[in-house]
VMD Tcl script that draws the C-alpha trace (Angstrom):
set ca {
  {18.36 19.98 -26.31}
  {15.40 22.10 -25.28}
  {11.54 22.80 -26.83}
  {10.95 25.73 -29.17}
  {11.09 29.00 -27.12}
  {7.82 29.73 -27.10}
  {7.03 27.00 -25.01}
  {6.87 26.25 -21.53}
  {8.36 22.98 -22.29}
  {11.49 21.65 -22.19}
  {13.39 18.13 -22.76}
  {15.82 17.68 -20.24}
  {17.41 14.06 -21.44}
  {16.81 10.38 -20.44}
  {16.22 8.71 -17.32}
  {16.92 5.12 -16.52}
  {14.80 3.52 -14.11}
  {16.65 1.09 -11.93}
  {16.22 -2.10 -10.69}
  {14.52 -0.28 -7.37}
  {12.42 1.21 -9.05}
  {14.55 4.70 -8.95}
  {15.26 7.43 -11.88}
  {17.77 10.19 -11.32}
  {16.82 13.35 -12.54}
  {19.06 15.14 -14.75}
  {20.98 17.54 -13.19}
  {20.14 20.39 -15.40}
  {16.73 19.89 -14.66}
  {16.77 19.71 -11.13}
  {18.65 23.36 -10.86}
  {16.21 24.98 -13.45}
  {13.22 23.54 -11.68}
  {14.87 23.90 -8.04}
  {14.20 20.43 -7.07}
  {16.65 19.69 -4.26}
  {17.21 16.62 -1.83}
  {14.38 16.05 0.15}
  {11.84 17.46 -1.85}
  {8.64 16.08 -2.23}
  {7.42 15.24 -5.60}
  {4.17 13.46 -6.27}
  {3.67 11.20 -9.69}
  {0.65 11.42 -11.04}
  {-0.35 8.70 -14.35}
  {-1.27 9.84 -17.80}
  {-2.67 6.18 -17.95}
  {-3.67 6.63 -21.51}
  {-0.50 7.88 -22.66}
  {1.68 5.23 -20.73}
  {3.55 8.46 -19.09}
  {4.29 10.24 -15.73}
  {4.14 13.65 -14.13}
  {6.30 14.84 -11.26}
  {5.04 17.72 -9.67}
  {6.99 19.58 -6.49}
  {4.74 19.56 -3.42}
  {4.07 23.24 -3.98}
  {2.91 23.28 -7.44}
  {0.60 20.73 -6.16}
  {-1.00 22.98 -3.86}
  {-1.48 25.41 -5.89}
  {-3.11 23.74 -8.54}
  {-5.19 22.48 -5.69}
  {-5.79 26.27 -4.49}
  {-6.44 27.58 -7.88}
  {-9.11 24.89 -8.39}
  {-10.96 25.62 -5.33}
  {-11.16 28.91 -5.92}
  {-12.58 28.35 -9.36}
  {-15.22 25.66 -8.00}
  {-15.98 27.87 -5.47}
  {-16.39 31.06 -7.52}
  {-18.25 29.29 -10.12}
  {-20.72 27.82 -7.00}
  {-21.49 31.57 -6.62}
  {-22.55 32.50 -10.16}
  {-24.55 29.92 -9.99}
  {-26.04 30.73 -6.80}
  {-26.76 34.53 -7.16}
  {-25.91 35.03 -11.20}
  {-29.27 33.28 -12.77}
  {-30.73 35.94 -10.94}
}
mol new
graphics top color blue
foreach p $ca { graphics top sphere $p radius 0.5 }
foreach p [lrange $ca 0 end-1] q [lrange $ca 1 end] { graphics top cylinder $p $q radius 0.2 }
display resetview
């Protein structure tokens, strides 16, 4: 039951969340993404949208990395490229 191919997308099912609070990921997703037990995953809001985001701890960085760089790359064009 997956997205179009040319996506990066994919629907992976349903999730029930339980009276703790919990949701079990489906199995198929959890081998394609290789989310194992004891991962971390952090939840980030789409408040607007009324929806959640799990991303593993290491995509996390990375998007963090990746931004930095950016910021920082973009602090020196501005610093020496108006020149």
């Amino acid at each position: 039951m997956g997205m179009p191919a040319n996506t990066n997308k994919k629907l992976y099912g349903t999730a029930t969340v339980g009276s703790k609070g919990q949701v079990v990921i489906p199995a198929e997703a959890r081998e394609e993404l290789g989310i194992e037990p004891g991962d971390r995953l952090y939840v980030l809001g789409a408040m607007h949208a009324g929806g959640i985001v799990l991303l593993k701890e290491e995509m996390l960085e990375s998007l963090v990395e990746q931004m930095s760089a950016q910021i920082e790359g973009f602090r020196e064009y501005k610093k020496h490229g108006n020149k």
